[in-house]
N, C-alpha and C positions, 0 to 999 in steps of 0.2 A: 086722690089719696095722698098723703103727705107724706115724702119720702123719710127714710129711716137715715142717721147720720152718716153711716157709713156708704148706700147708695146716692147722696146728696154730694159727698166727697168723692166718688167712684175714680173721678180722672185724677186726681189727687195724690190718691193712694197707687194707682198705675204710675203716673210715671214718678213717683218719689220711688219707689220699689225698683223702676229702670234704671233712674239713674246711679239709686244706691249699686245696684248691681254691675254697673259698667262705668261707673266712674265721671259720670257727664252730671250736665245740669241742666235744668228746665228752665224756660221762661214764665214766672210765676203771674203775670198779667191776667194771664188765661183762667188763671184757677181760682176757685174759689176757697175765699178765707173761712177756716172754720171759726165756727159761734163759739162762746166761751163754753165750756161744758164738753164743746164736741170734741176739739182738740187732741183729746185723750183716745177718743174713742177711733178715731184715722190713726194715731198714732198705735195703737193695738193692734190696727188694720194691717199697716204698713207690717210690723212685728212676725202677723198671721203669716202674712206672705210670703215673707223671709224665711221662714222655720218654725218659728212661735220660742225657740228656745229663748230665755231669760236668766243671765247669769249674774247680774249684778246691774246699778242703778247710778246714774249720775243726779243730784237738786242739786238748788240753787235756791235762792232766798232774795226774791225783786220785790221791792220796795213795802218787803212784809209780808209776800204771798210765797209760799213754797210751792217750787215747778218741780217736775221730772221726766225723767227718761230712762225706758232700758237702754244697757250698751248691747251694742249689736255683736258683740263677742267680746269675751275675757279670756286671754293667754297667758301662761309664764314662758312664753316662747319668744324670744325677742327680736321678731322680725314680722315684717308687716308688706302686703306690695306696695308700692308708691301712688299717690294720685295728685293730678294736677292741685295746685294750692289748697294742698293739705298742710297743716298745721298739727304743732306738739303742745300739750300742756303737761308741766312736770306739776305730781298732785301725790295725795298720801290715798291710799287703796287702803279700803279698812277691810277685811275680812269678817265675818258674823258668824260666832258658833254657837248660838242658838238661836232659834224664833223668837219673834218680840211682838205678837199678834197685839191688839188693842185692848186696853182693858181698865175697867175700873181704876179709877184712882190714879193713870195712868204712871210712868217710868221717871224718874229722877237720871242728871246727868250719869251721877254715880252706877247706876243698876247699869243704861246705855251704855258705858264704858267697860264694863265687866262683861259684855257681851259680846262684845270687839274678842277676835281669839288672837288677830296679829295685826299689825300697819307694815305696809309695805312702801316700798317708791312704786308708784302709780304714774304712767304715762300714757296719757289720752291721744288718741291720734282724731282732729275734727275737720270735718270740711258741710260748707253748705254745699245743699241741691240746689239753691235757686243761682241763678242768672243775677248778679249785685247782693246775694244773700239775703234773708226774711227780709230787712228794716226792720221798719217799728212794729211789726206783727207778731205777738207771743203766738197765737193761733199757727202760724208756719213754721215759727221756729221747733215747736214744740211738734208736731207733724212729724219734723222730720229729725225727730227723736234728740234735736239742741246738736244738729250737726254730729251728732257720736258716727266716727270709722267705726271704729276698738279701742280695747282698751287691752294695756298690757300692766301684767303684777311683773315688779322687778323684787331684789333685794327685800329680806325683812329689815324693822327696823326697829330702835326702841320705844316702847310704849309711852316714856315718859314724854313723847310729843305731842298727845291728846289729851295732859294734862291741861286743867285750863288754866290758860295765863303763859303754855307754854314757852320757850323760844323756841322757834322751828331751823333756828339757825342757816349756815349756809347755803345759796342753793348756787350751783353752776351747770348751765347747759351750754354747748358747744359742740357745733354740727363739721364736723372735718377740718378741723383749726378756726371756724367761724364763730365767733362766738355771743351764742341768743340770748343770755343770759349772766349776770353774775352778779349776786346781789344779796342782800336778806329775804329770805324765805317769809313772804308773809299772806295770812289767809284773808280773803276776802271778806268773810263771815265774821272774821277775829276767833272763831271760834270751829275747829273742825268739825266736832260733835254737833253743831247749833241745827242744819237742818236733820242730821238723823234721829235725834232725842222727838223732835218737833213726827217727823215719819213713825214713830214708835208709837208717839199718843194721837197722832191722826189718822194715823194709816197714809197709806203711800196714796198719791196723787193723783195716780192712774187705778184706784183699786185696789184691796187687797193689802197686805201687812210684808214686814220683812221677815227672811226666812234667814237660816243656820246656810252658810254656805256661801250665799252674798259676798258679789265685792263690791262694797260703795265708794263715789267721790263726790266730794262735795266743796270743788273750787279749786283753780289753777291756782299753782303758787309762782309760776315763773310768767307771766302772760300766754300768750299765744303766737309767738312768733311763726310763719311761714318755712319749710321744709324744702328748698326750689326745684330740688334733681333726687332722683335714686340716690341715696348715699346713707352713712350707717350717722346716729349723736350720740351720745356722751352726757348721762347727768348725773352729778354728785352732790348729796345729801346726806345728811346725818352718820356721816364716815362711811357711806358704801357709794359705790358707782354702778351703774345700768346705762348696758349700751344696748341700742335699737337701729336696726337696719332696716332701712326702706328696699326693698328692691323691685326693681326694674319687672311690671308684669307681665 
């Protein structure tokens, strides 16, 4: 009889779920890659396991395909515990006050932007599970939910940065006088809205449409620099500042 995806990935989703939980990583050798299609459905897995709660979503937009992921937690609490070669991405948190299910005729930028209720500064905290992280495997990377700790909302912000065309202006991150960051703010997409409007008339990637309440991000604007020790950073965008403390678990 031919296993069902989720019992095909069974050790997969075990220790991605272990490692999520205690802060370690697996040797991916061992495990099996999921097929295309299945990806989503390990990644749910993993989710189940966890809680199943679902607060908001990270895409991405590779070479024309739109990915995603739930975040495994959204805060306005700006502190996080520390994990070995954990990583910060400073990004724009869009909040969603209303539903945007699929539909006829589908959604224009303009509609998708009126749905947006605020933009925040959005601070990703990512680490992979694997041992050398996915490589070239969308299948892993996706598993393991695109490397998402959390996610934290900082600061509101002003709207007119989801303007399209907008300038996102400065950004500066700096972790205890080190500093990760300091440069022009730019999105990878070019576009912040670009993979949510694209979620709105496809529906979301794992399933299922966005709801009123959602925090999405959709691309690091400062890279991903490295977090080395327990300590608190500092990032300043669009005239507010958000500081985040790692501490020591």
């Amino acid at each position: 009889m031919n296993q069902t995806p989720v019992s095909q990935y069974s050790m997969l989703v075990d220790r991605l779920v272990n490692a999520i939980r205690s802060g370690s990583v697996v040797e991916k050798d061992c495990l099996t890659e999921p097929e295309a299609g299945d990806s989503y459905v390990v990644q749910s897995a993993v989710i189940s396991a966890l809680g199943g709660k679902v607060g908001g979503y990270k895409f991405s937009i590779r070479e024309g395909v739109l990915i995603g992921a739930p975040l495994l937690f959204v805060s306005r609490q700006p502190e996080l515990g520390f994990e070995n070669e954990i990583k910060v991405e400073v990004e724009l948190a869009l909040v969603l006050g209303q539903d945007l299910p699929v539909r006829s005729g589908g959604y224009s930028r303009g509609e998708v932007l009126e749905a947006i209720e605020s933009v925040h500064i959005g601070v990703e905290l990512v680490r992979t599970r694997y041992v050398g992280g996915a490589g070239s495997s969308l299948g892993l990377l996706l598993a393991d939910c695109m490397s998402n700790v959390g996610y934290l909302v900082g600061p509101e912000l002003d709207r007119a940065l989801l303007d399209e065309g907008a300038d996102l202006g400065h950004l500066r991150l700096e972790n205890e006088g080190r500093v990760l960051f300091d440069g022009a703010a730019v999105h990878p997409d070019g576009d912040v809205l670009k993979s949510v409007v694209r979620c709105a008339n496809e529906g979301l990637p794992m399933g299922g449409h966005l709801k009123k309440g959602q925090v999405l991000t959709t691309g690091t604007l400062s890279g991903a620099p490295v977090i080395e020790k327990p300590s608190h950073f500092t990032t300043k965008l669009g005239g507010q500042s958000f500081t985040v403390t790692l501490k020591t678990a």
